[in-house]
N, CA, C and O atoms as a DFTB+ gen file, in Angstrom:
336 C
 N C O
     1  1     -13.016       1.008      21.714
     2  2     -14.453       1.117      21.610
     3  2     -14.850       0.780      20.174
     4  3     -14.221       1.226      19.215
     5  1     -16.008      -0.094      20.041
     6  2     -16.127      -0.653      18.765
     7  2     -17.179       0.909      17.755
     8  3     -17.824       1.775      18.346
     9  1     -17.036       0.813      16.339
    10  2     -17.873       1.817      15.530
    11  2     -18.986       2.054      16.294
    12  3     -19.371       2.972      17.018
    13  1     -19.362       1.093      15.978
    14  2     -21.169       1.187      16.941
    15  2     -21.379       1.952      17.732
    16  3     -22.401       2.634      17.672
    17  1     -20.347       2.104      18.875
    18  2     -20.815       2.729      19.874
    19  2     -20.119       3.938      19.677
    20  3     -20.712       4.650      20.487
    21  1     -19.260       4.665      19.149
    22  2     -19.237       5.793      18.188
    23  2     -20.001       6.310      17.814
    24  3     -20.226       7.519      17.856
    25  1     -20.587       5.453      17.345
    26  2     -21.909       6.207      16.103
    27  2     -23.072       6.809      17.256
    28  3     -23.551       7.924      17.049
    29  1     -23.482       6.040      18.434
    30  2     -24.415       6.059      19.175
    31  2     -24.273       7.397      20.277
    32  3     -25.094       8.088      20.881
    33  1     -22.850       7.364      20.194
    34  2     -22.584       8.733      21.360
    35  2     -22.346       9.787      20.613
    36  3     -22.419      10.886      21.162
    37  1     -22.070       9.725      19.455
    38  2     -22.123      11.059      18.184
    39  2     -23.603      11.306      17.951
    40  3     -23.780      12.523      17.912
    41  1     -24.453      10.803      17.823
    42  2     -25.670      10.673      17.660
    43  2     -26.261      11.218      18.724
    44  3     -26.827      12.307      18.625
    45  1     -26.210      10.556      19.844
    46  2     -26.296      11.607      21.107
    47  2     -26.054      12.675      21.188
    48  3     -26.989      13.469      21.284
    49  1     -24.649      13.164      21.184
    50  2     -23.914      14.201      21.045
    51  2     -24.704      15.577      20.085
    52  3     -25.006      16.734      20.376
    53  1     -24.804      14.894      19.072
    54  2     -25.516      15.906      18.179
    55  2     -26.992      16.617      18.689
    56  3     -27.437      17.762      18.608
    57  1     -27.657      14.984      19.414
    58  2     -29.185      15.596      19.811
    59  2     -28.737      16.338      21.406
    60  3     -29.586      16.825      22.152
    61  1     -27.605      16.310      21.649
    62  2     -28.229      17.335      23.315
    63  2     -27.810      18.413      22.593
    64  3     -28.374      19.373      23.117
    65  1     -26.733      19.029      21.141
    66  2     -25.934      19.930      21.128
    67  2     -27.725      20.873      20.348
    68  3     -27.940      22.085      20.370
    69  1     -28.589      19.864      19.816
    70  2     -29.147      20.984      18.875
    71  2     -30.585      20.836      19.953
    72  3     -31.540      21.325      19.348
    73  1     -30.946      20.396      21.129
    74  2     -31.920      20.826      22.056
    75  2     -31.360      21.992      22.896
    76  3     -32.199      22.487      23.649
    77  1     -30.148      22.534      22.937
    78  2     -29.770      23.665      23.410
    79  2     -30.095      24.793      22.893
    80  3     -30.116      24.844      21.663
    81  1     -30.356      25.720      23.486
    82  2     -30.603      27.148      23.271
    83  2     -29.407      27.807      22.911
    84  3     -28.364      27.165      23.034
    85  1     -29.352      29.097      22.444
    86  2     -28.106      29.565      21.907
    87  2     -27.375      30.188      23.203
    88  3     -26.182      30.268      22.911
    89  1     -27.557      30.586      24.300
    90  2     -26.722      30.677      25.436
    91  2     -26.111      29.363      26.034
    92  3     -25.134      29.160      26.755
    93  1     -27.265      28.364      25.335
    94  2     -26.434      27.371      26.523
    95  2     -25.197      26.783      25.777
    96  3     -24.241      26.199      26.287
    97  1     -25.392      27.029      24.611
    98  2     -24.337      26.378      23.273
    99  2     -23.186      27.412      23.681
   100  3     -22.168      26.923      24.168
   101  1     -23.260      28.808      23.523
   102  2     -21.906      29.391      23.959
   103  2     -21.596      28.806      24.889
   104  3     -20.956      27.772      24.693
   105  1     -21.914      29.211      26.311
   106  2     -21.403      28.844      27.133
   107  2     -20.336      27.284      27.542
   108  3     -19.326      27.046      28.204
   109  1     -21.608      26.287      26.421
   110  2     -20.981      25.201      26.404
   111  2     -19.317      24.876      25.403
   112  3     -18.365      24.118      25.589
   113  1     -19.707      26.043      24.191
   114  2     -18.507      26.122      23.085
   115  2     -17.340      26.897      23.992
   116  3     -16.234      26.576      23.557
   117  1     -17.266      27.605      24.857
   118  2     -16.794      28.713      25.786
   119  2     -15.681      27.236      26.559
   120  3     -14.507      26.872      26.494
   121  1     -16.909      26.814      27.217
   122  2     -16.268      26.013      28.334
   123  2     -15.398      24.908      27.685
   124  3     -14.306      24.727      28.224
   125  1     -15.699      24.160      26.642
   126  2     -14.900      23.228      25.634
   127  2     -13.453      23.625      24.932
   128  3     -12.478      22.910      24.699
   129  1     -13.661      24.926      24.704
   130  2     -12.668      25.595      24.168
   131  2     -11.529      26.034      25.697
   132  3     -10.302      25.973      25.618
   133  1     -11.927      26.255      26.373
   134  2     -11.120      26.856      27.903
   135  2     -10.497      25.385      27.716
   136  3      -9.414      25.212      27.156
   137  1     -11.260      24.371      28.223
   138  2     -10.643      22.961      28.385
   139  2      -9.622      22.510      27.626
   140  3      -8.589      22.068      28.130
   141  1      -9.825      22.583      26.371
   142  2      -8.893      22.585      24.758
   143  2      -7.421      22.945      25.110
   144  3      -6.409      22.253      25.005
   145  1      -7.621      24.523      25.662
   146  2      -6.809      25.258      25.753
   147  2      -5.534      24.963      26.839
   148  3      -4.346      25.261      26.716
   149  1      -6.256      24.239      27.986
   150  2      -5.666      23.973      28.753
   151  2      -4.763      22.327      28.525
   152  3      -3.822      21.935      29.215
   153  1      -5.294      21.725      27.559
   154  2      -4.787      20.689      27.088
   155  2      -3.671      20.864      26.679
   156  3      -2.588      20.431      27.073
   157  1      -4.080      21.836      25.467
   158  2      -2.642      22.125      24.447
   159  2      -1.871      22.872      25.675
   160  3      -0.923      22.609      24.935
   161  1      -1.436      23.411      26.590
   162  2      -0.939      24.056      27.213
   163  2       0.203      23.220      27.534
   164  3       1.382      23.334      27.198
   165  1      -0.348      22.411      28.208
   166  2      -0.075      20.832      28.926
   167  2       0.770      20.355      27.869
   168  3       1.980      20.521      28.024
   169  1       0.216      19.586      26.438
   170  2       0.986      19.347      26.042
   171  2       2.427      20.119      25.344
   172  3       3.470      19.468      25.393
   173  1       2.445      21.255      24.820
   174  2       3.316      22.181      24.582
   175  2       4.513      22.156      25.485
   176  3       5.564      22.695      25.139
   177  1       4.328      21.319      27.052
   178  2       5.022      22.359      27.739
   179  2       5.970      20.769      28.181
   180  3       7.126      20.686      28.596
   181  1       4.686      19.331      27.824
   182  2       5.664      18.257      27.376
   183  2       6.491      18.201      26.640
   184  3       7.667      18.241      27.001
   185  1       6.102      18.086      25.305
   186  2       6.228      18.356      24.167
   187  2       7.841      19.066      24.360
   188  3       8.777      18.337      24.035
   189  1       8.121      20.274      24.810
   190  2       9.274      20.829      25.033
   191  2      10.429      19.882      25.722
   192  3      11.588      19.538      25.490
   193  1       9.315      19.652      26.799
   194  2      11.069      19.107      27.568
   195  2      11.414      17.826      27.479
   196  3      12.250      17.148      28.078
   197  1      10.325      17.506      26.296
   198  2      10.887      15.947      25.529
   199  2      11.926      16.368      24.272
   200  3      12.903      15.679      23.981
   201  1      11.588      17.511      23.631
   202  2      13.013      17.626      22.735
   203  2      13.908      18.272      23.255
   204  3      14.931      18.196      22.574
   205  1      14.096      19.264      24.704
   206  2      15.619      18.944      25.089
   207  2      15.657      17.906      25.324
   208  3      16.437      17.496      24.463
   209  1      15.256      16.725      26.145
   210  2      16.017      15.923      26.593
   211  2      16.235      15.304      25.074
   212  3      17.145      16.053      24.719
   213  1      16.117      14.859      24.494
   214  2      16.113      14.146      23.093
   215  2      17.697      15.091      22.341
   216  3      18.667      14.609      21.755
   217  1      17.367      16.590      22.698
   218  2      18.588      17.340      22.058
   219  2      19.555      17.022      23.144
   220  3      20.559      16.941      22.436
   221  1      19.954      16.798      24.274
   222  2      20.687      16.705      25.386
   223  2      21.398      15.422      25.619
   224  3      22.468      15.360      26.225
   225  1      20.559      14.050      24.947
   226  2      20.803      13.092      24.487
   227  2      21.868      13.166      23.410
   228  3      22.943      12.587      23.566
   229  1      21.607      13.821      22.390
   230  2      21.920      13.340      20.922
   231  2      23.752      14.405      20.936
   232  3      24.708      14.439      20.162
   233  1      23.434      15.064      22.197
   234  2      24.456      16.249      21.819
   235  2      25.796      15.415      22.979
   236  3      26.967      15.773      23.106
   237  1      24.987      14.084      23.775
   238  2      26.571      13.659      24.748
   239  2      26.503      12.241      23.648
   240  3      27.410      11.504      24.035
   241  1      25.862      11.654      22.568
   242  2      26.222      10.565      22.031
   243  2      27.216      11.108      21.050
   244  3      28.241      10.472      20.804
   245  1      26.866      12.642      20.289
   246  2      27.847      12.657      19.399
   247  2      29.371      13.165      20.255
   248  3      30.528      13.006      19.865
   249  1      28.895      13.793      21.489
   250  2      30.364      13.927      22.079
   251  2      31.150      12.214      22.383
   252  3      32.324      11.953      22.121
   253  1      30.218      11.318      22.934
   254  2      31.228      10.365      22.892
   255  2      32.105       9.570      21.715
   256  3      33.248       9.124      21.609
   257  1      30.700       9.666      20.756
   258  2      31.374       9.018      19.318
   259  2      32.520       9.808      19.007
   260  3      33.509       9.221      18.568
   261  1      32.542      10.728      19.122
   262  2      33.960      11.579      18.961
   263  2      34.958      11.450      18.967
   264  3      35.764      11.386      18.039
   265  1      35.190      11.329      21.036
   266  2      36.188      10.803      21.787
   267  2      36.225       9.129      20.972
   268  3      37.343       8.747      20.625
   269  1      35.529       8.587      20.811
   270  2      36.034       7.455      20.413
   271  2      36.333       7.032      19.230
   272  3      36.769       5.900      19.020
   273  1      36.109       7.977      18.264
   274  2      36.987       8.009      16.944
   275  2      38.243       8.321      16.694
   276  3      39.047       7.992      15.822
   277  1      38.287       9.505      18.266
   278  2      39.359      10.257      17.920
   279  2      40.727       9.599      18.740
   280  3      41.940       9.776      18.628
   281  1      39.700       8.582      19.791
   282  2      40.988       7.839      20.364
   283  2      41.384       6.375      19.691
   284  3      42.317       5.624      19.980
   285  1      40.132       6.210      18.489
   286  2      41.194       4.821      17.310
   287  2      41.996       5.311      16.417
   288  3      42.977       4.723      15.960
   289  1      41.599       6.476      16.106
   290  2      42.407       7.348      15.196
   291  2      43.956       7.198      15.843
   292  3      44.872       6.446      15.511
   293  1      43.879       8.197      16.879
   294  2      45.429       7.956      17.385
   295  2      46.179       6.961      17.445
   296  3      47.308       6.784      16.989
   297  1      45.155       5.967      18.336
   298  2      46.042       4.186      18.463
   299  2      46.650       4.240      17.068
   300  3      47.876       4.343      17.039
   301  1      45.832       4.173      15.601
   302  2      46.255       3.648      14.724
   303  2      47.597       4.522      14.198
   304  3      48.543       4.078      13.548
   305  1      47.445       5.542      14.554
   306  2      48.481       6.771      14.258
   307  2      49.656       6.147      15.222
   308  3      50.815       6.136      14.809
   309  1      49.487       5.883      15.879
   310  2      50.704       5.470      16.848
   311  2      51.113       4.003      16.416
   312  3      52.254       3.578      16.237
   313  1      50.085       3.426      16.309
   314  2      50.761       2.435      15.938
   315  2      51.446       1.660      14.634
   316  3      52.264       0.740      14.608
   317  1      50.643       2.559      13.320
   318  2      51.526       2.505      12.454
   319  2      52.730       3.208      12.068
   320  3      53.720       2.848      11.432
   321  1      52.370       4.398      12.659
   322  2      53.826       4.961      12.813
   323  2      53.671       6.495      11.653
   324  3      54.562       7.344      11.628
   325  1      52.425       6.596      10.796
   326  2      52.384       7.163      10.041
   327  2      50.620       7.893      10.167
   328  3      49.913       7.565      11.120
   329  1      50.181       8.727       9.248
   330  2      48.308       8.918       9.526
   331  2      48.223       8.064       8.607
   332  3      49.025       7.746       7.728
   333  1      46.722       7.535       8.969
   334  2      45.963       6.525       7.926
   335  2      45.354       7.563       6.851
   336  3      44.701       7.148       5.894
């Protein structure tokens, strides 16, 4: 959406927020905030089970790098005959 029309729905925004009466503004700050709330909820609960999987990830790459250090290690142990 270009500035312009930013500016035009903020502008808006401002004139329905200050033709309101002070009940209708709670109610409206009330209901915005419930909504908010339910957002962050939502995301929090993404948010989570994107860093296990991310920790669940990172915890079988370092198990494989492991196994596979630990099986050139040996070859070379075996095959020189001595540890490197």
């Amino acid at each position: 959406m270009d500035k312009g029309q930013d500016l035009n729905d903020e502008l808006e925004y401002r004139h329905h927020i200050s033709t309101m009466n002070d009940r209708e503004l709670n109610e409206f700050t009330a209901l915005q905030t419930y909504k908010t709330c339910g957002l962050l909820e939502n995301h929090e609960q993404r948010i989570t089970s994107l860093e296990k999987r991310d920790r669940r990830a990172f915890g079988f790459g370092s198990g494989i790098g492991a196994s596979i250090s630990t099986a050139v290690y040996t070859i070379l142990y075996l095959i020189t005959g001595r540890g490197v």
